[in-house]
C-alpha positions, 0 to 999 in steps of 0.5 A: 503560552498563556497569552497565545491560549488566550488569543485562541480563546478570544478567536473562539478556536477553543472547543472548535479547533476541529473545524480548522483541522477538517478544513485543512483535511478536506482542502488537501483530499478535494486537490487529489480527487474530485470526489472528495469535493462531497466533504466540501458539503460538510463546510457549509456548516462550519463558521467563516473564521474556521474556514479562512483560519484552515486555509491559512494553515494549508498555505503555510504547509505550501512551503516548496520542497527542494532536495538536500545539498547535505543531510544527517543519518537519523536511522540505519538500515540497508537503506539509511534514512537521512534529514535534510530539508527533506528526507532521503534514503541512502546505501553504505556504512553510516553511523547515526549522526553521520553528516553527508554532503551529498553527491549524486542525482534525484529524480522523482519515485515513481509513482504506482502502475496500476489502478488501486494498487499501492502507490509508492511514491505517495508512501515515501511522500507520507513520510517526508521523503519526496526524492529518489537519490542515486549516490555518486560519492557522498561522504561524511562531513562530520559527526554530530550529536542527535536524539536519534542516537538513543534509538540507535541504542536501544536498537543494539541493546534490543538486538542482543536479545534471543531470536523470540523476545528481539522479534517482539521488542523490536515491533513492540518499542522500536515500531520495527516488524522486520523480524516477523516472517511473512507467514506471520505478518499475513496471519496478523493481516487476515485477522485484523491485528496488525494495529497491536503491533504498531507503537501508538496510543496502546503503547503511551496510554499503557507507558504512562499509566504505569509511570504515573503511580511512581511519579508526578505527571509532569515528570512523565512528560520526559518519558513520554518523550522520551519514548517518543524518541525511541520509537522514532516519531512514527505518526501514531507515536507522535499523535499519541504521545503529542496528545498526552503531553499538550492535553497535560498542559491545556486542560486546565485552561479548558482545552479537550481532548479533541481540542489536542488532537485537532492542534497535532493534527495541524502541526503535523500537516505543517511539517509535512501536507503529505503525512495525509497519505501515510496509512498509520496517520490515517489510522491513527487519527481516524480511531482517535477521533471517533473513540473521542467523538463516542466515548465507548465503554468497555473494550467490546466498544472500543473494538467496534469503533475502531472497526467502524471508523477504519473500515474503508482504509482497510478494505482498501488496503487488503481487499478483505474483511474478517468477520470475527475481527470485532470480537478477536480484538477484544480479547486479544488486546486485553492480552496484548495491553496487560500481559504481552506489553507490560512483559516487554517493558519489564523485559528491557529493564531486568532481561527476563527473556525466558519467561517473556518467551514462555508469554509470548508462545502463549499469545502466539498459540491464541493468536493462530488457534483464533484464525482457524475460525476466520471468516473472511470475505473479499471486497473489492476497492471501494471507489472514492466517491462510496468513501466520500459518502461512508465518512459523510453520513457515518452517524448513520449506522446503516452506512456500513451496508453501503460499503458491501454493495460491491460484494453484490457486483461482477467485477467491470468487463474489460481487459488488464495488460498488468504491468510486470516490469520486464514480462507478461501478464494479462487479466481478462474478465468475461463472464469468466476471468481468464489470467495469461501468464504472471510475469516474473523478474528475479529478486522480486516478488513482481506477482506478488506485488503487481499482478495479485493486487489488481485482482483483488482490487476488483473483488476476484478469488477465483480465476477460471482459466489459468492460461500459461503460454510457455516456460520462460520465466518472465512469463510463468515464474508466479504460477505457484502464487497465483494457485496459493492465492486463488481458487484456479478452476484450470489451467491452461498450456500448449499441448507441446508445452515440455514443462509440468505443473503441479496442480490438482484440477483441470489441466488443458493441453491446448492445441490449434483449434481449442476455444474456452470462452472468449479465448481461441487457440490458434497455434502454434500448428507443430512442436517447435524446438525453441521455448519462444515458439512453444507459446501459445497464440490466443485471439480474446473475442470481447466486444472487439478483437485481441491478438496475443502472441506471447513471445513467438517469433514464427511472425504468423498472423490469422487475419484482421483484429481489433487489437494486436500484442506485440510478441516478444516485447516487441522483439523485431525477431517478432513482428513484421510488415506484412503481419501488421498489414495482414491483422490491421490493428487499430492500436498495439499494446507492447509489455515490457520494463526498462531492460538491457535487452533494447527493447523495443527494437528500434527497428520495431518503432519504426515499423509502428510509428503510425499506429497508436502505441501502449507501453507498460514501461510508461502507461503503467497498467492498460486497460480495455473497456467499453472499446476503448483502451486507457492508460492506468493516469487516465483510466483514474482521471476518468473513473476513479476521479484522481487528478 
């Protein structure tokens, strides 16, 4: 160990190992996004040696990644999370520990379908998974010794607790949430609290204070460690935890605190490039740095650094800043730290649940009386390149105001075909924002999940007119989240329309001939017995024209337009010669998923084949600007600078 310390020490690394980390950062950043290539600015003030030394590190994190032919359950659940050469997730009744020989086929996840949106295939690379497995007849080699198996105890012996403290425990030592409901997650979202209930430097500065009154430091190593274990090598433990133990070492040789965090940076890139993309490495690392860098002095301080240094993260992330979060945090920490936590730890040793539950509905109490004072306000994602420069320049405290010059801008003209899977839903934003339809796919929150986000993406909280073309659930099914989530100036259905809606505004029985805005009402002409038919058939008037049919199959057409939406998800019960011939459309936009339902008609491709062609199912989200129409792949290359 000594000779190696040595090494660095004659490399001059000591005291600049944070240059090699940034290095390897800012490589890895400037491949995904054009963007990024700003921090490049940043290296022309870095010596030669750290610059070689960072890509040497990224070369050796290149290692290629092949999916597992065998694997070892470290983590039970409905999905089982199983080590290999990579990590996979798995279905059935496995036990940790449990060796699997593999059967079955991989394929890539897919990745996210609409700009700004979140990307699932980046979240399950963050965390070492690279393939999604569809199981066909794995089965259990053997069962081995793991140190996940302490997890897996501890996990039984927290769940023998009452309702109240498992909740609790479970988040506060095993780093597991799912025993909060959603209308708890959302509070501790919206009041920016949900970091106290990530295991991270809290937790091991807490552990390790209270273990070093009893015992020498070197002896709190292994419980650090240990704990380490328990938690389940989730980034922010592993940073923590890996900083506590390595700054035990490397003190007395000269190494800083921002020395160690630099060297547990690089090796966690090592073992996995893409952790870069996990939000609470992000985080994590991103606070640790700059309260080094500060050196805040009292919890206030503290609370502004953090704020500071992850806001643009989670700007991005939740499209909303709460302005009372600085000072919430002050306080609720405290509590957290020296009454909610200690609480917890003394908990698993003696089992005091009752008056660990008497605690915890104390701090509940705080915690929803501090979020009726919220002040909250909506920004939408920040563009990669206005990050870039946040981070660039962030020592100059006026930055910030740079991060809400978007409040101060209408989100960008233009149209969203959303991807819903199997449905429909379309954002148009004018000078007003009109939404038709929310799509809706039974056991998933598919409004929840694809529509809501893109319209906070773009910093929109109120929609204009509420356009729902028929009953069918496809279509309508998120109508209730869309009300919960935005101010809704009107609604908008067919004057035929047989279903009601609870709402309290303005409610608009449409009928051929209607107009608000750039949207024109065009039938349907009668009442019409099938539901399909009862939909409403819109042209949107932009700087070209749209044809929306929803789901009729009356197979009408009213003339030339610019654009034409498949009816019916491209239905040949829909869609005919003479229609096509009639409306000339200079592209076609079909909504759809991968379905049972052969859709689209082959009868129908054919029918189109000349014509160009946008799918949801394999464009993801399209989007209509300028006058002309983009893939969500291409509309981030050619905006948003992705590659």
């Amino acid at each position: 160990m000594k000779a190696h310390l040595s090494r660095l020490r004659t490399l001059s690394l000591q005291g600049n190992i944070h240059f090699v980390a940034l290095t390897v950062l800012i490589i890895i950043l400037s491949l995904h996004n054009i963007y990024y290539l700003i921090f490049l600015l940043f290296l022309i003030k870095i010596k030669p040696r750290y610059i070689l030394f960072g890509i040497l590190i990224f070369i050796l994190s290149m290692r290629p990644i092949k999916p597992p032919t065998t694997c070892m359950i470290i983590d039970r659940d409905e999905y089982n999370t199983c080590k290999g050469n990579t990590s996979i997730r798995i279905k059935g009744e496995f036990e940790v520990g449990d060796v699997i020989k593999l059967k079955g086929s991989f394929s890539e996840p897919h990745g996210k379908t609409s700009p700004f949106t979140f990307d699932y295939k980046k979240y399950l690379m963050g965390k070492g998974i690279h393939n999604s497995f569809y199981d066909e007849g794995s089965y259990v080699i053997e069962n081995r010794f793991t140190i996940y198996k302490v997890r897996d105890t501890m996990k039984e012996y927290i769940n023998s607790f009452d309702e109240l403290p498992k909740k609790y425990l479970s988040a506060l030592i095993l780093g597991d949430k799912q025993y909060f409901d959603k209308h708890d997650l959302n509070t501790f979202s919206e009041m920016g609290i949900s970091h106290m209930f990530a295991i991270s430097g809290l937790h091991v500065g807490f552990l390790a204070l209270m273990l070093e009154r009893f015992i020498k430091k070197k002896y709190v190593i292994v419980f650090i460690f240990f704990y380490m274990i328990i938690a389940g090598f989730t980034p922010s433990i592993v940073r923590a935890g890996s900083m506590y133990i390595l700054y035990f070492f490397l003190k007395k040789e000269g190494y800083s605190s921002l020395d160690c965090l630099s060297i547990v940076f690089i090796g966690s890139v090592l073992m996995n490039r893409f952790i870069v993309y996990d939000v609470g490495f992000q985080l994590s690392f991103l606070v640790t740095f700059f309260l080094i860098t500060t050196n805040p002095k009292n919890l206030l301080e503290v609370s502004i650094v953090a704020q500071y240094a992850t806001l643009p993260i989670i700007i991005n992330m939740y499209n909303q800043i709460n302005l009372i979060t600085i000072f919430i945090n002050v306080y609720l920490v405290w509590l957290m730290s020296n009454m909610i936590l200690p609480m917890g730890f003394a908990t698993l040793l003696i089992k005091i649940e009752e008056i660990y539950s008497e605690f915890i509905v104390l701090f509940e109490r705080l915690v929803f009386l501090s979020s009726e004072f919220n002040m909250i306000i909506t920004i939408p994602n920040l563009h990669p390149a206005v990050v870039s420069l946040y981070y660039f320049f962030i020592r100059k405290k006026v930055v910030v105001l740079l991060l809400l010059i978007p409040l101060f801008l209408e989100p960008a003209e233009g149209m969203y075909f959303i991807d819903v899977d199997q449905g429909d839903s379309t954002l148009i934003v004018d000078e007003y924002v009109y939404l038709i339809d929310t799509g809706g796919k039974h056991g998933r929150d598919i409004t929840k999940r694809n529509v809501i986000p893109v319209l906070k993406s773009l910093g929109i909280d109120e929609i204009d007119y509420f356009i729902l073309t028929h009953s069918h659930y496809d279509h309508i099914a998120g109508y209730q989240d869309i009300l919960d989530s935005f101010n809704v100036n009107t609604i908008v259905i067919n004057e035929y329309a047989e279903f009601t809606i609870d709402f309290d505004g303005r409610l608009i029985k449409a009928k051929t001939g209607d107009s608000f805005g750039v949207i024109s009402v065009l039938g349907p002409t009668s009442d019409q017995k099938d539901i399909n038919n009862q939909s409403i058939l819109l042209k949107v008037q932009l700087d070209k024209s749209f044809y929306f049919m929803g789901d009729s199959e009356l197979k009408q057409s009213f003339g030339p337009m610019d654009y034409m939406k498949l009816g019916h998800h491209g239905s040949n019960t829909s869609t005919t010669f003479e229609m096509l011939q009639n409306t000339n459309p200079e592209a076609l936009i079909i909504s759809l998923g991968k379905n049972n339902y052969g859709l689209p008609s082959k009868d129908v491709l054919e029918l189109i084949e000349e014509y160009p062609v946008y799918r949801t199912d394999e464009d993801g989200t399209i989007i209509y600007r300028d006058g002309l129409l983009y893939t969500t792949e291409e509309y981030e290359e050619h905006f948003l600078g992705f590659r």
